[in-house]
Each structure stands twice: as structure tokens, then as C-alpha cells.
C-alpha positions, -999 to +999 in steps of 0.1 A: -068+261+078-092+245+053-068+266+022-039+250+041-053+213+041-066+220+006-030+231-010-015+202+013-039+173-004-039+188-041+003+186-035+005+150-019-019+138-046+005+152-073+035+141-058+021+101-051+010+100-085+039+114-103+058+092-081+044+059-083+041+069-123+076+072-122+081+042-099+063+019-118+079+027-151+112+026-136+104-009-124+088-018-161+124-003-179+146-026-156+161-057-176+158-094-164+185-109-179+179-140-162+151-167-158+149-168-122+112-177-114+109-195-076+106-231-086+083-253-089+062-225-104+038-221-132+043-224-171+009-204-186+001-174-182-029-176-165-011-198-138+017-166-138-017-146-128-031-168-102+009-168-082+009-135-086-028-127-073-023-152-041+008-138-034-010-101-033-037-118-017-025-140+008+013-135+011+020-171+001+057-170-001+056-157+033+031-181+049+057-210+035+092-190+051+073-170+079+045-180+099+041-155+127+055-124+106+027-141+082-002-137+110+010-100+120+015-091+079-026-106+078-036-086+106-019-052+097-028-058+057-067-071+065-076-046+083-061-023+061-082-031+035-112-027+049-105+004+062-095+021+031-126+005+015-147+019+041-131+055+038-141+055+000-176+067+010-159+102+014-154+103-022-185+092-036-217+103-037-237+083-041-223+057-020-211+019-039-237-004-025-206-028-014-188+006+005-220+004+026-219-030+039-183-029+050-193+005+070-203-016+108-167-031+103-143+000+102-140-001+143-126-039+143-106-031+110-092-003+124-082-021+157-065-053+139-054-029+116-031-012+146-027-044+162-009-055+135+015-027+133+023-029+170+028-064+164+051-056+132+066-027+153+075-048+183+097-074+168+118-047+154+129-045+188+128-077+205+144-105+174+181-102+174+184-105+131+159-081+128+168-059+152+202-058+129+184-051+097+161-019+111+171+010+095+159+041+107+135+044+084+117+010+088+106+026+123+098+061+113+070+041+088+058+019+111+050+050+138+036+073+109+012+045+097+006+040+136-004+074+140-028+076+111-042+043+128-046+056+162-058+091+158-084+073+132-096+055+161-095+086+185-120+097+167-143+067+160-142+063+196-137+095+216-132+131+197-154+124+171-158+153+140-183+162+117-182+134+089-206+150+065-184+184+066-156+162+059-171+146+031-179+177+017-141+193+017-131+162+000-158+161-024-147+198-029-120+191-040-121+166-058-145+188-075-125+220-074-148+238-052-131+244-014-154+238+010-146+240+050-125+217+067-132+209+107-108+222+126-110+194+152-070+186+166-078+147+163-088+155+121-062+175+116-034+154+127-052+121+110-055+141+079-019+158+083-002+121+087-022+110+057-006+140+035+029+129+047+024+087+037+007+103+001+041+121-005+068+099+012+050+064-004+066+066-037+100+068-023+099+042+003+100+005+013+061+005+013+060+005-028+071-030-026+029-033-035+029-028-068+069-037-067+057-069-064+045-074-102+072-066-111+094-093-091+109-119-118+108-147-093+073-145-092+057-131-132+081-151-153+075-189-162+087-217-154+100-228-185+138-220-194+143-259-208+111-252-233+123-217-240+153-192-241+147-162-224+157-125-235+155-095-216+143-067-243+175-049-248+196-086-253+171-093-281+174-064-296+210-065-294+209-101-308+187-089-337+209-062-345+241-084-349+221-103-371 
């Protein structure tokens, strides 16, 4: 079981980072013909930075179109964050001094965390226009990051594992030196669904986090009067008639 989990990780690590590399640099290639930034919006560069940073942050544009879906995005996203932060102890040793404080929070993360997704999951079902966009898929990711959410919580709460052996098979391998994995049913499922979101990430509607950067309504500036804009391969095309 432990060579199993091992070959699974070492694969879904490969495939999310050759996928988001590919992803990312897909998204950097693609032309912007057009000025198109959401207006009024900013004109400097550091202003692009601070749109695009609340927007990460705070999911302006959705606060201002969205309120509720805003307070369930919060939720899910929030708690998210601090769960992910507080799962970086496996990896490290010794631990970040900052990893450490967050650790008495990971229970309430992890609740608002799949409160959130319930929340997110539920109006798939009960808002007529949504309910008409839902594509298959849009459930399937909802459930799988419910999963990892739930069993996470299982065993915070009720089958709980050996942390320190876990840290150690992840250390392992981050280390190249398999060590043994817990066999607990609760672990293995977390761990398995975790494998499954590293490898289907890439290729799904979840990428639209670091999509986002690359959004033209939201990094170009607000300045087509003061200055003509050219996508790349227009300029170069312009330069070459020239």
C-alpha cells in the first residue's frame, strides 16, 4: 500500500505540474487583440497589481455582481486557505513559525471550508439559471473536493491516524526515501481523493486561479485614449510591413 500511494503522489505531482506548466503558458501565448479592461479601472501598473491582488483576495468583481455566491465563495475559499496552510507542516521540518499558529484553527477552517462547498453545491440544484448552466462536471468537482473535506474532518474528529507516520511518508518522499504509509480507510481515501484533484486540476474549471492573471479585463490598463494597444503578434506584424 505505502509503494502504491508512493507511485500514486510521485505521478499526480508530475502530472499537476506539467499541467499547470502547460496551462499557464498556454494562457501567456494567447493574443489580446483588444483593450478590454472592466472600466473605470486603473492606469499604472502598480494600480493593475492592486485589482488584480483584491480580486485574488477578496473576489471584488463578484462582491459588486454577487453577494450571496460572494459569502459562500468566502467561506469555501477562507477556509481553504487555512487549511492548506496548516497541512504545510507535513512538508517541513522544522516547522515555519507562522504554520504553527494557524494549527488550533484547522477544525473551524475545515468546517467553513465544507460549509461552503455544500453551500456552493446546493444552489446548483435549487436556482433555475444555474441549474441550466451545471454541467456534469461542475458537480463531480464540487463532490470530490467535498470528499477530501469531509474525510479530512473524519479524522480530526473521529478515526484519527498517526500524524507523525504520515509526516514521515511525505517527508520520504519528498526526500526520495519511502517510508510507511498508515493504512487507516479514513487516510487512504483522503489521500486517494487528493491524488485525483492533483491530476484532474490542470484540466478543469478550478484553474481559473491562476487563469485569473491572465484575464485582459482585469491586467491591462485603462488607457486606450493615451495609448494604442498591440497584441504581440499585430506588432510584429505591423513592424514587419514596415
Amino acid at each position: 500500500m505505502t509503494t502504491l500511494f508512493a507511485i500514486l503522489f510521485y505521478t499526480a505531482f508530475a502530472v499537476l505540474l506539467a499541467g499547470l506548466g502547460f496551462k499557464i503558458a498556454q494562457f501567456a501565448r494567447t493574443p489580446a487583440p483588444l483593450k478590454i479592461p472592466t472600466t473605470p479601472g486603473p492606469i499604472t501598473t502598480p494600480g493593475i497589481a492592486f485589482r488584480l491582488g483584491r480580486e485574488a483576495v477578496l473576489f471584488e468583481s463578484l462582491f459588486k455582481s454577487n453577494k450571496p455566491l460572494w459569502i459562500f465563495a468566502i467561506i469555501f475559499h477562507f477556509g481553504l486557505f487555512v487549511v492548506l496552510a496548516r497541512h504545510l507542516r507535513y512538508f517541513q521540518e522544522p516547522v515555519w513559525f507562522w504554520v504553527g499558529l494557524v494549527q488550533p484553527f484547522g477544525l473551524y477552517a475545515g468546517l467553513a471550508m465544507v460549509a461552503g462547498l455544500g453551500l456552493l453545491l446546493l444552489r446548483r440544484f435549487v436556482i433555475d439559471r444555474v441549474v441550466y448552466v451545471t454541467s456534469p462536471s461542475d458537480i463531480l468537482m464540487l463532490l470530490l473536493l467535498l470528499g477530501i473535506g469531509i474525510t479530512g474532518l473524519g479524522m480530526t474528529t473521529l478515526a484519527h491516524t498517526d500524524i507523525i507516520a504520515v509526516k514521515a511518508f511525505f517527508l520520504g518522499l519528498m526526500r526520495f526515501s519511502i517510508q510507511p504509509l498508515p493504512t487507516d480507510p479514513a487516510l487512504l481515501v483522503h489521500l486517494a481523493l487528493v491524488a485525483v484533484l492533483m491530476i484532474v486540476f490542470p484540466f478543469s474549471k478550478l484553474l481559473h486561479a491562476p487563469g485569473l492573471f491572465f484575464s485582459p479585463t482585469r491586467n491591462q490598463k485603462d488607457d486606450p485614449r493615451e495609448r494604442r494597444h498591440l497584441s504581440d503578434w499585430a506588432a510584429k506584424l505591423e513592424a514587419g510591413r514596415n
